[in-house]
LUMDO-706623 format. One line per field, with one value per residue: residue in one letter; x, y, z of N, C-alpha, C in turn. Coordinates in steps of 0.001 Angstrom, whole numbers, padded with zeros to 6 digits. Atoms other than C-alpha are relative to their C-alpha. Layout:
<atoms>
marlum	c(A  ...)
nu	c(X  ...)
nv	c(Y  ...)
nw	c(Z  ...)
cau	c(X  ...)
cav	c(Y  ...)
caw	c(Z  ...)
cu	c(X  ...)
cv	c(Y  ...)
cw	c(Z  ...)
</atoms>
This chain:
<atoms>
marlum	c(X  X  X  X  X  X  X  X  X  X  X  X  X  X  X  X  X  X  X  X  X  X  X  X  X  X  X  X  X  X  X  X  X  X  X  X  X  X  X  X  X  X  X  X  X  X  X  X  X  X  X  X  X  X  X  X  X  X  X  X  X  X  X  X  X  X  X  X  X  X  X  X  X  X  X  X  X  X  X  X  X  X  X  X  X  X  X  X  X  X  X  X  X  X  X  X  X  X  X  X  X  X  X  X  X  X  X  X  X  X  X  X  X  X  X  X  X  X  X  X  X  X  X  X  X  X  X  X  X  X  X  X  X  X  X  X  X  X  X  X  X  X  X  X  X  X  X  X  X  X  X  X  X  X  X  X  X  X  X  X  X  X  X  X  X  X  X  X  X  X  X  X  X  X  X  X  X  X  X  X  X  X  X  X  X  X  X  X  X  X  X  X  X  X  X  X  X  X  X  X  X  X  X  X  X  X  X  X  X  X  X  X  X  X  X  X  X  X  X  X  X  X  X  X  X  X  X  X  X  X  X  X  X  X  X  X  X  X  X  X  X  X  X  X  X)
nu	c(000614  001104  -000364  001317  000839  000859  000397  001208  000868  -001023  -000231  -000812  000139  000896  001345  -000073  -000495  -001463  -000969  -000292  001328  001262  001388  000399  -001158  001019  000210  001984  -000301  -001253  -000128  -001236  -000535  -000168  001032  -000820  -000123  -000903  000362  -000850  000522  -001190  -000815  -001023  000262  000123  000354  000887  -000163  001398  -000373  001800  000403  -000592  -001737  -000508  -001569  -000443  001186  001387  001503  000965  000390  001024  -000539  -000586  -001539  -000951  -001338  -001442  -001302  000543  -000325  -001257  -000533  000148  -000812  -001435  -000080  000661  -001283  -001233  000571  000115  001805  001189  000105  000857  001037  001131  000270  001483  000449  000833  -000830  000424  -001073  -000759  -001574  -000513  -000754  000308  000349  -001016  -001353  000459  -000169  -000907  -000933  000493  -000216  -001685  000147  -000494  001134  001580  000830  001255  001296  001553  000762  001427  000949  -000638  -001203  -000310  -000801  -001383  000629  -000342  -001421  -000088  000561  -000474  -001342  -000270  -000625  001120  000734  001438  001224  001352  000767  001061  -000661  000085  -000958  000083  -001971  000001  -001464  -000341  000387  -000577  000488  -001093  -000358  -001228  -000644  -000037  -001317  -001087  -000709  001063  001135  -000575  -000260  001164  -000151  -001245  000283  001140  -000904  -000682  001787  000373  -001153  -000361  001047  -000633  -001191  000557  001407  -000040  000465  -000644  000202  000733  001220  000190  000350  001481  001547  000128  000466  001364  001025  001829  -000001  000838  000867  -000458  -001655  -000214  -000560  000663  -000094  000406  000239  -000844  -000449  -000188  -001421  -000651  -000034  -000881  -001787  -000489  -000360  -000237  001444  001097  -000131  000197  -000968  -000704  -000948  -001242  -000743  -000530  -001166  -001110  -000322  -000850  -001162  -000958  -000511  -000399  -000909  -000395  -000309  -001549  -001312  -000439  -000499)
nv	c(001088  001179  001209  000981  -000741  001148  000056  000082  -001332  -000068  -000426  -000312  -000488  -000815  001027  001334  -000591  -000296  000094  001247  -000060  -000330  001005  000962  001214  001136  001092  -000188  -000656  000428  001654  000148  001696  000448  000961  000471  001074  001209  001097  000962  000611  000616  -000762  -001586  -001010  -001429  -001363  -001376  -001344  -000689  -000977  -000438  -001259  -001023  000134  -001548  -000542  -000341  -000151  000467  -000872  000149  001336  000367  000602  001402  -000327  000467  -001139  000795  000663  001603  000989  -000114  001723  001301  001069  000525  000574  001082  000270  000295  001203  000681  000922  -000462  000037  -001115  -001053  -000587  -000955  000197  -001574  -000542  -001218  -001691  -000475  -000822  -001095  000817  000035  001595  001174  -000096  000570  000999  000718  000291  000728  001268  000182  -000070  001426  001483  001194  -000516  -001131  000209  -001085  000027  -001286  000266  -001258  -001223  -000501  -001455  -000660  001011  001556  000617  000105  001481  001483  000346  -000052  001393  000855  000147  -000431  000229  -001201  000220  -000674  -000920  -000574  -001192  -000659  -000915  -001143  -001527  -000628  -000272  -000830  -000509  -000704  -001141  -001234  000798  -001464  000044  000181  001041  001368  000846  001167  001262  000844  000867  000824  001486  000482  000457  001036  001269  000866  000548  001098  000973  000638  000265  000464  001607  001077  -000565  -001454  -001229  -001011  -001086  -000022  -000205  -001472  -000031  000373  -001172  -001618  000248  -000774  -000268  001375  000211  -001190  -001280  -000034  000368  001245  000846  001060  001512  000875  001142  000169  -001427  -000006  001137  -000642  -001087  000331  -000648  000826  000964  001023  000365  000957  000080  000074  001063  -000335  -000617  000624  001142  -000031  -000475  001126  000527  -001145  000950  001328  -000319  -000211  001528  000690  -000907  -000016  001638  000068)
nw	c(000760  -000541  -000456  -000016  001370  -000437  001559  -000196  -001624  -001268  -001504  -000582  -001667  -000590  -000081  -000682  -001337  -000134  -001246  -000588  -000743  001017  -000248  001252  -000134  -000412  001310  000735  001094  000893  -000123  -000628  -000182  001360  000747  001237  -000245  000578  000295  -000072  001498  000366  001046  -000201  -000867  000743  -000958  000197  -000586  000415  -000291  -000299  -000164  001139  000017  -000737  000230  -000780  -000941  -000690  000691  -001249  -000927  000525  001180  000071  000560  000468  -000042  001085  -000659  -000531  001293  000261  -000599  000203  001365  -000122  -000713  000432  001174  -000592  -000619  001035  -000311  000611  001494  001218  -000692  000503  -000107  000055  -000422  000062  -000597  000368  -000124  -001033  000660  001781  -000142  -001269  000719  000996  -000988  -000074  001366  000448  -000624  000863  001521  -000325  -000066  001260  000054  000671  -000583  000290  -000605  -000106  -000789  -000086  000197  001427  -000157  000677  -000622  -000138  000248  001690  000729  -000775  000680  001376  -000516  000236  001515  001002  -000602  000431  -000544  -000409  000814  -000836  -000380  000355  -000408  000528  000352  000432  -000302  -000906  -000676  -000993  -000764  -000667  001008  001632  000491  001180  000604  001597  -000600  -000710  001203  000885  -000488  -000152  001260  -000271  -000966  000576  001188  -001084  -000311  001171  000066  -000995  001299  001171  -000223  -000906  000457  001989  000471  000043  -000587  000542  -000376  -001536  -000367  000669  -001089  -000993  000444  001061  -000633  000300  -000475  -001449  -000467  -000688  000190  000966  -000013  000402  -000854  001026  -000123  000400  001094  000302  -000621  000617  000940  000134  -000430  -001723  -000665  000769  000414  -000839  -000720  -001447  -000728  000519  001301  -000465  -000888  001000  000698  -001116  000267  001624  -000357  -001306  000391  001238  -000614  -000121  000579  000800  -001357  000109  001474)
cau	c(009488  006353  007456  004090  002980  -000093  -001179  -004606  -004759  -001625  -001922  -000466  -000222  -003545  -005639  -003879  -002417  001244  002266  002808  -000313  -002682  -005945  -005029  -001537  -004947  -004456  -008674  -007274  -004143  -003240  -000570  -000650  -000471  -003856  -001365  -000909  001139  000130  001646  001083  003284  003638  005272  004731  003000  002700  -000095  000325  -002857  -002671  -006449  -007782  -005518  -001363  -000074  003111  004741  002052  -000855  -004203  -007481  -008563  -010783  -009440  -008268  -004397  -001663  001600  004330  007025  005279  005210  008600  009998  007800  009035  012517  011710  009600  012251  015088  012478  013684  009831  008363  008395  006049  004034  000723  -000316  -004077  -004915  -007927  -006707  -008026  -004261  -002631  000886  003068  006187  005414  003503  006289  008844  006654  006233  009316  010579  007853  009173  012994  012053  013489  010694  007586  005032  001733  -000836  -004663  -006755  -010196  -012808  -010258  -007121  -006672  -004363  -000708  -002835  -001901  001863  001504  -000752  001589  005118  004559  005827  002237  -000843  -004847  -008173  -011646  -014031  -015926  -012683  -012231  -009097  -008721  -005621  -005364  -003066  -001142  -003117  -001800  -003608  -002529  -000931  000826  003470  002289  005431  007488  009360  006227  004228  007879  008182  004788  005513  008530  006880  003804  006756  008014  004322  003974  007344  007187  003725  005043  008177  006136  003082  001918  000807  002498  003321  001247  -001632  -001166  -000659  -003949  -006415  -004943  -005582  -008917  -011866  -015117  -014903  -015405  -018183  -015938  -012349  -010010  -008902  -010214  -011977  -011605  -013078  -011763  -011582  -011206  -007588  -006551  -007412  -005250  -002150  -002238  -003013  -001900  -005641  -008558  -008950  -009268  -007460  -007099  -005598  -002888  -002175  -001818  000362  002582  002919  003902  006375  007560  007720  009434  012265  012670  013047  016213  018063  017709  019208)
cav	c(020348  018220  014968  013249  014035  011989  010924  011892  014111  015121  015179  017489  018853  020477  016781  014593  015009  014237  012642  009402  009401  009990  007657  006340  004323  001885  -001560  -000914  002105  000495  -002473  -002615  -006811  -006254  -008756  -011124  -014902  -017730  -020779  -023926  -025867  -028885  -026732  -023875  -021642  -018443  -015030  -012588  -008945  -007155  -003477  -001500  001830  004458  004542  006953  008922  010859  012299  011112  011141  011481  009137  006768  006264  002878  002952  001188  002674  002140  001552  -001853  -003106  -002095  -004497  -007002  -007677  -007731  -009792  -012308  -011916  -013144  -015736  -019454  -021023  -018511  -019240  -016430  -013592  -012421  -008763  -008319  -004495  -002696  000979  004897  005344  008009  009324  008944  008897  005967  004269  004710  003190  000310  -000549  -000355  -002678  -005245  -004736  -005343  -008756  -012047  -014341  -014692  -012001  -011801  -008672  -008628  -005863  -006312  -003698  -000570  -000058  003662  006523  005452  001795  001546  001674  -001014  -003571  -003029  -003389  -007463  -010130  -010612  -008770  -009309  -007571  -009065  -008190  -005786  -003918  -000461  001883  005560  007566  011141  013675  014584  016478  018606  020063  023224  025965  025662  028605  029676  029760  027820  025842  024780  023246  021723  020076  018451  017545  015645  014088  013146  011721  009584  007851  007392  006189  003740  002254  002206  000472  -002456  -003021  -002844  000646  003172  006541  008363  006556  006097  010108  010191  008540  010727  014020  012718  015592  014027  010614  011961  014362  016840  015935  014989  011391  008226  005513  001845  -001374  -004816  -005447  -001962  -002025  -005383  -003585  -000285  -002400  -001318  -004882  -008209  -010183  -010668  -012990  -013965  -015403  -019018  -017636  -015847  -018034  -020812  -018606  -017862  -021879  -022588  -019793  -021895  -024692  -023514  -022211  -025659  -027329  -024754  -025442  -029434  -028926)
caw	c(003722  005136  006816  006143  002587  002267  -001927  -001839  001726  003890  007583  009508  013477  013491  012894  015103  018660  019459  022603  024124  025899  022728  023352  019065  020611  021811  020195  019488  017175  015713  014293  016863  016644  012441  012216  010982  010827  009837  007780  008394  004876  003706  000496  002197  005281  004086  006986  006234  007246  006786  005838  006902  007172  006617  006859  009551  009202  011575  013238  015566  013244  015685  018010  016933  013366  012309  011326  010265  011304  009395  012439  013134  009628  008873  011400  010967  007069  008122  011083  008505  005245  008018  009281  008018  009012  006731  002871  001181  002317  001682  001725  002582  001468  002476  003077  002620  002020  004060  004063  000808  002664  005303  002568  -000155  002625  003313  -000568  -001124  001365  -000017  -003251  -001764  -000696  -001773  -000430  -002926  -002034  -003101  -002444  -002342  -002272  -000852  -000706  -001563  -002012  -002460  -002712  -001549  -001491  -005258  -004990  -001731  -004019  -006921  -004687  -004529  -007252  -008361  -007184  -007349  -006484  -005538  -008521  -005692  -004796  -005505  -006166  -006339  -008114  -007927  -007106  -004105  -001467  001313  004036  006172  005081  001796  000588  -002743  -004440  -007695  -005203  -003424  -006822  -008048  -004788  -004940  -008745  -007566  -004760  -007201  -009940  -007123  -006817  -010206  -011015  -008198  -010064  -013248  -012227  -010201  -012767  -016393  -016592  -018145  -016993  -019659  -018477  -014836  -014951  -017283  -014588  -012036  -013587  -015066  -014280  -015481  -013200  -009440  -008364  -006345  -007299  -009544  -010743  -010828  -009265  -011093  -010221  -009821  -013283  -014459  -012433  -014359  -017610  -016952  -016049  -012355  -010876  -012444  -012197  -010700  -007834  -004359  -001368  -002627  -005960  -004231  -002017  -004895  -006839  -003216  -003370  -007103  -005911  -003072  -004818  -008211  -005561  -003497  -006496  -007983  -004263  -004824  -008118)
cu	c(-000774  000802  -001166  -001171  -001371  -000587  -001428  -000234  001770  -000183  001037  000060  -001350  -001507  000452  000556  001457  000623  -000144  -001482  -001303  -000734  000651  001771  -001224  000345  -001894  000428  001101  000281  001378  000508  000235  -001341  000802  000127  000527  -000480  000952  -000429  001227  000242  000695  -000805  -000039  -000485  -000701  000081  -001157  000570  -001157  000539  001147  001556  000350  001257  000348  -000846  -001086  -001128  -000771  -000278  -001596  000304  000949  001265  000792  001197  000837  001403  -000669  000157  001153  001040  -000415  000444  001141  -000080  -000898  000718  001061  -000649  000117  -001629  -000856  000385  -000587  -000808  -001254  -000649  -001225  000029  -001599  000064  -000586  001477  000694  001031  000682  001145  000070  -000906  000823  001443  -000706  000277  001326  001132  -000313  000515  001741  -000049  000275  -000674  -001020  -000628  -001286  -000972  -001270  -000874  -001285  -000999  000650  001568  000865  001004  001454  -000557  000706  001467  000233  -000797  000894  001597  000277  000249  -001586  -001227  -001421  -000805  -001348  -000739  -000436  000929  -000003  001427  000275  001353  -000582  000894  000776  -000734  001145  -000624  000703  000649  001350  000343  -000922  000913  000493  000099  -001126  -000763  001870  000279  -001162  000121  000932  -000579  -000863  000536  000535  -000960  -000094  001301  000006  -001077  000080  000950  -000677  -001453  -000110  -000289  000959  -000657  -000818  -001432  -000427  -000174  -001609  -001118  000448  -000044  -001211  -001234  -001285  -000172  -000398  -000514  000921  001596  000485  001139  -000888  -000237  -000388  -000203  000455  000553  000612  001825  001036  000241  000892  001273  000386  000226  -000241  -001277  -000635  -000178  -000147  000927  000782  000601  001440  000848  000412  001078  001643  000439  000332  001380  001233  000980  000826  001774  000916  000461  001611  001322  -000058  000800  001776)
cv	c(-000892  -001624  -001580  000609  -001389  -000072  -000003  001457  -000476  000190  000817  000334  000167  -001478  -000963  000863  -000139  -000433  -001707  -000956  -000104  -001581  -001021  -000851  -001563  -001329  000075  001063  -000183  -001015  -000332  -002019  -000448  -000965  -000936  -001534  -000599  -001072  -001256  -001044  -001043  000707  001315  001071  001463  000999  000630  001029  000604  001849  001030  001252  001061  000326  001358  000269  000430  000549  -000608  000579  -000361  -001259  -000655  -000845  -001409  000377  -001357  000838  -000839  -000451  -001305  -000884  -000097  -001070  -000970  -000696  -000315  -001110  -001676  000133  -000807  -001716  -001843  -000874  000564  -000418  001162  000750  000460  001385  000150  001293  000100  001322  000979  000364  000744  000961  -000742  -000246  -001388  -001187  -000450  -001208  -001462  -000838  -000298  -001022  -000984  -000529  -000575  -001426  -001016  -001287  000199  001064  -000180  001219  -000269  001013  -000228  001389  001241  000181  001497  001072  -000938  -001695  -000284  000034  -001205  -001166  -000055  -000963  -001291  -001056  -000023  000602  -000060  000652  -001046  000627  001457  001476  001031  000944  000888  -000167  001198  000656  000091  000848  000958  001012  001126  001226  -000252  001635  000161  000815  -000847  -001140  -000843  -001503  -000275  -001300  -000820  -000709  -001133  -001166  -001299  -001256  -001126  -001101  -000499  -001052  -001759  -001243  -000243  -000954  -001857  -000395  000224  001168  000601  001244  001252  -000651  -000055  001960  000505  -000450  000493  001794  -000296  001192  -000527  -001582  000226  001313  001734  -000239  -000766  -001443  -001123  -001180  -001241  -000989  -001012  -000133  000752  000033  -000778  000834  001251  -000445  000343  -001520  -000633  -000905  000053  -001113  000066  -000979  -001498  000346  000559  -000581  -001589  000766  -000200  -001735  -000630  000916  -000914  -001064  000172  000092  -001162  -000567  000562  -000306  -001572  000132  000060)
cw	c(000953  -000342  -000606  -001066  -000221  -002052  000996  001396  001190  001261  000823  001788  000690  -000045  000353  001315  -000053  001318  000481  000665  -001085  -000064  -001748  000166  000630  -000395  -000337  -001737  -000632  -000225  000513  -000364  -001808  -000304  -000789  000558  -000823  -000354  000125  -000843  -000131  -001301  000434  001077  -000536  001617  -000988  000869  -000971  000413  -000340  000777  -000529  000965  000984  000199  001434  001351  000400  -001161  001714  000586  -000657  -001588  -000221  -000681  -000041  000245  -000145  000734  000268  -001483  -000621  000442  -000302  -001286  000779  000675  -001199  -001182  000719  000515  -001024  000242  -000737  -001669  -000809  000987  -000959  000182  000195  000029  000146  000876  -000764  -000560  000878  -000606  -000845  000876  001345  -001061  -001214  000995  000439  -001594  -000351  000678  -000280  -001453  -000311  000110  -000387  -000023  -000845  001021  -001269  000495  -000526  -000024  000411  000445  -000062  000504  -000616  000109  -000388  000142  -001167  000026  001051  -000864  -001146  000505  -000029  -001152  -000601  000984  -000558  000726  -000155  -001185  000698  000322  -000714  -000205  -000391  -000028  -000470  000949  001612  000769  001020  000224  001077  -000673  -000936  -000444  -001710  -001169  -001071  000917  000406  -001303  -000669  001135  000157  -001796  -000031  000961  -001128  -001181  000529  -000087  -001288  -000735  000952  -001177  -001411  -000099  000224  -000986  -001747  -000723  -000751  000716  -000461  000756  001208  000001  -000458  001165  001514  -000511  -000227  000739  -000276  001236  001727  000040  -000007  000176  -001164  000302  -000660  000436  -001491  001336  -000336  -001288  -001024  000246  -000928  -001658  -000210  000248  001089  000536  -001276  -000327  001001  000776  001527  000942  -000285  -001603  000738  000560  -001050  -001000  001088  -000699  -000642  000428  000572  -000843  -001325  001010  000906  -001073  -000771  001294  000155  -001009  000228)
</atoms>
């Protein structure tokens, strides 16, 4: 069983490298520092963790490629859920997606969370993107933003076998469940605009637009960084006021 199933396109051995040494451990090609910062507000200390280009699993992708790897963001929630100086977090997506199984383990740790949370998507949040913008208490999109859904890829050599297409149906039920669970969609129609054939050129699915997203029940509204960050802060403040009480 593949370690690093990727929604959309799996990576495996033969398109990344593998060693300690590989030119994409750079901080130029990783967001080793997270792009992330802390507000210091009298309504409530909000951290942003920004999550760009495309999610890397177990394996090295090529050099050069912008990443996100999922052992750095992993710690840093815990290390900012445990944090008492932080109040709320903000998610900033703009991601190709990646691997399902490093981006499934991320979402779901956002979604574990007991501080407000808040996600963003700005120009696309695609792929495993859609189960990280859904995973936060309330989530929004930039009119401009973009976000594909369609099926599970996997590159390399694939058995063609039963077991093979039920373990990619389970994989694929995992993804959709997760999105279903965290937004207003249902699962007939989340599965519907990832099967869809007349919507992209040379594959199957479906790309929606800001508003488009709000309308299918994927994200909660349209908006930008002072919306989010004003709901984080009614958040805050709704919570202060229950621990005076």
């Amino acid at each position: 069983m593949s370690e690093n199933e990727n929604m959309f396109e799996n990576k495996d051995g033969e398109n990344g490298g593998g060693g300690e040494n590989n030119e994409n451990n750079s901080p130029q090609n990783s967001i080793e520092d997270m792009a992330s910062v802390k507000t210091e507000n009298p309504r409530g200390n909000i951290y942003c963790i920004t999550i760009a280009g495309q999610i890397e699993g177990h394996n090295f992708l090529p050099p050069g490629t912008k990443t996100t790897k999922y052992e750095h963001v992993m710690p840093k929630l815990i290390e900012v859920e445990e944090s008492s100086d932080i109040d709320g977090i903000l998610i900033l997506l703009n991601t190709v997606g990646g691997d399902v199984e490093a981006g499934l383990a991320i979402a779901e740790m956002i979604a574990s969370l007991k501080k407000p949370t808040a996600s963003l998507v700005l120009g696309g949040g695609h792929s495993i993107g859609v189960p990280l913008a859904v995973s936060s208490d309330r989530s929004f999109i930039v009119p401009s933003a973009t976000m594909t859904v369609h099926p599970i890829r996997m590159s390399g050599t694939v058995i063609g076998v039963r077991q093979m297409f039920d373990y990619f149906s389970k994989v694929q039920e995992r993804v959709i469940s997760f999105v279903v669970n965290h937004s207003n969609t249902t699962y007939e129609k989340f599965e519907s605009l990832m099967m869809e054939t007349q919507k992209i050129a040379n594959d199957i699915g479906t790309i929606l637009f800001g508003e488009e997203t709000v309308k299918s029940g994927i994200i909660d509204t349209v908006g930008g960084v002072s919306d989010a960050l004003e709901y984080l802060y009614s958040r805050i403040a709704a919570q202060k006021s229950q621990n005076t009480i």
